[in-house]
C-alpha angles and dihedrals in degrees: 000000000000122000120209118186114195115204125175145163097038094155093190111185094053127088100255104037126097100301120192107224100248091069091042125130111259152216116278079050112195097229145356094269089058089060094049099053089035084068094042086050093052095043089052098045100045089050086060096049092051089045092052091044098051092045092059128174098039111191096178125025116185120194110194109203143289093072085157138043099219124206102322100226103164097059091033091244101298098132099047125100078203137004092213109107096194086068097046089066078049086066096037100058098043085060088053098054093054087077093058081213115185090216139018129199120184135197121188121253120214128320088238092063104023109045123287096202092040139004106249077187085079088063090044086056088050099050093061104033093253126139119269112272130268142228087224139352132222108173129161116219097193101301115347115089108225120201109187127175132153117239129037128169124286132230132200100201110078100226092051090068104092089035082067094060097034081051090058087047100058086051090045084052088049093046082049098054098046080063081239100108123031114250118255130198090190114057115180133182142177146176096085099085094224122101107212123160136192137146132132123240091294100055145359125225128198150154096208129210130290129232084217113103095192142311131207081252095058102045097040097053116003124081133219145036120318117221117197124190140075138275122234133187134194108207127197117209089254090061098257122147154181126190147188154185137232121207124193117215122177142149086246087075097048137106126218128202119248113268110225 
């Protein structure tokens, strides 16, 4: 048996992504809004270390794009525990090792977060002696075709969500049968923060979870629930598989009405 993890959407480097504890907020905080995303850093990374540390031993981990945060413009920065993006690969990578994978594949998030002039994934490969990212992924664990890659489209009806990703799958059938794409049974998606599945016995479908609480972005102008966590597999060498998720739920994520 094999076991594969996907992770996605750290943005390490803002606020409310998956934040090693050496660049933590701290007691004395400055404000109230540093203790409240202190607690939120710490929920989320110690979720991950007692993840890594349960999925043990991990032969594959993919990490499916948005490892940084970037430079945050379009907020000016607000949001950012640093605006260096070299440490945030820092940061990145450091996320990345708590899983002692025996292998990493990588694919690269979005321009906006990752670099649009150049691919600050590649330093995070690097970082942790991983191959360069790419564009999309199509691996074969065994048996069980993986096709990773990291955006799909997004939806705002509830019940539209699992039509986005069987919608990639149909194309990724067509590509397939054209003998220009290899054919893939496991089809996984990210960067909509949302983790939705379908298929039928031939294939399974997903967007999976982020490692991002919240931004200002995401609660001003984007609409449903948020799922934060990781994917995991456990593939037999006839390609047989079973699969799960793992949410993270604390106080730390919830909002409270105005007491008046």
């Amino acid at each position: 048996m094999k076991r594969v993890v996907i992770i996605a959407d750290l943005h390490s480097g803002h606020r409310a992504g998956l934040t090693p504890p050496a660049w933590q907020f701290k007691k004395p905080y400055q404000n109230s809004e540093h203790a409240k995303y202190a607690e939120v850093q710490q929920t989320l990374w110690g979720f991950i270390t007692k993840q890594a540390e349960r999925l043990q031993p991990v032969h594959l981990l993919g990490v499916n794009g948005d490892c940084i945060e970037g430079k945050g413009l379009k907020n000016g920065g607000r949001e950012l525990i640093t605006q260096d993006r070299n440490e945030q690969t820092d940061m990145a990578a450091e996320c990345i090792k708590v899983f002692k994978p025996r292998n990493i594949l990588m694919t690269y998030g979005t321009p906006y977060h990752s670099g649009t002039w150049e691919d600050w994934e590649d330093l995070v490969a690097d970082k942790v002696s991983a191959p360069r990212p790419k564009d999309q992924l199509w691996v074969n664990v065994d048996k069980a075709a993986f096709n990773i890659r990291h955006k799909t489209s997004r939806t705002v009806i509830p019940h539209g969500r699992a039509t986005m990703i069987l919608r990639q799958q149909l194309w990724e059938t067509l590509w397939a049968d054209w003998e220009e794409r290899p054919a893939s049974r496991i089809l996984i998606r990210h960067h909509v923060h949302y983790h939705c599945y379908a298929g039928d016995p031939r294939c399974l479908v997903m967007t999976g979870p982020a490692l991002q609480v919240y931004s200002q972005y995401g609660i001003r102008q984007c609409e449903g629930i948020v799922h934060v966590g990781l994917v995991w597999f456990d593939i037999e060498k006839n390609g047989e598989y079973k699969w799960g998720s793992q949410i993270v739920e604390g106080k730390a994520f919830k909002s409270a009405p105005l007491q008046l």
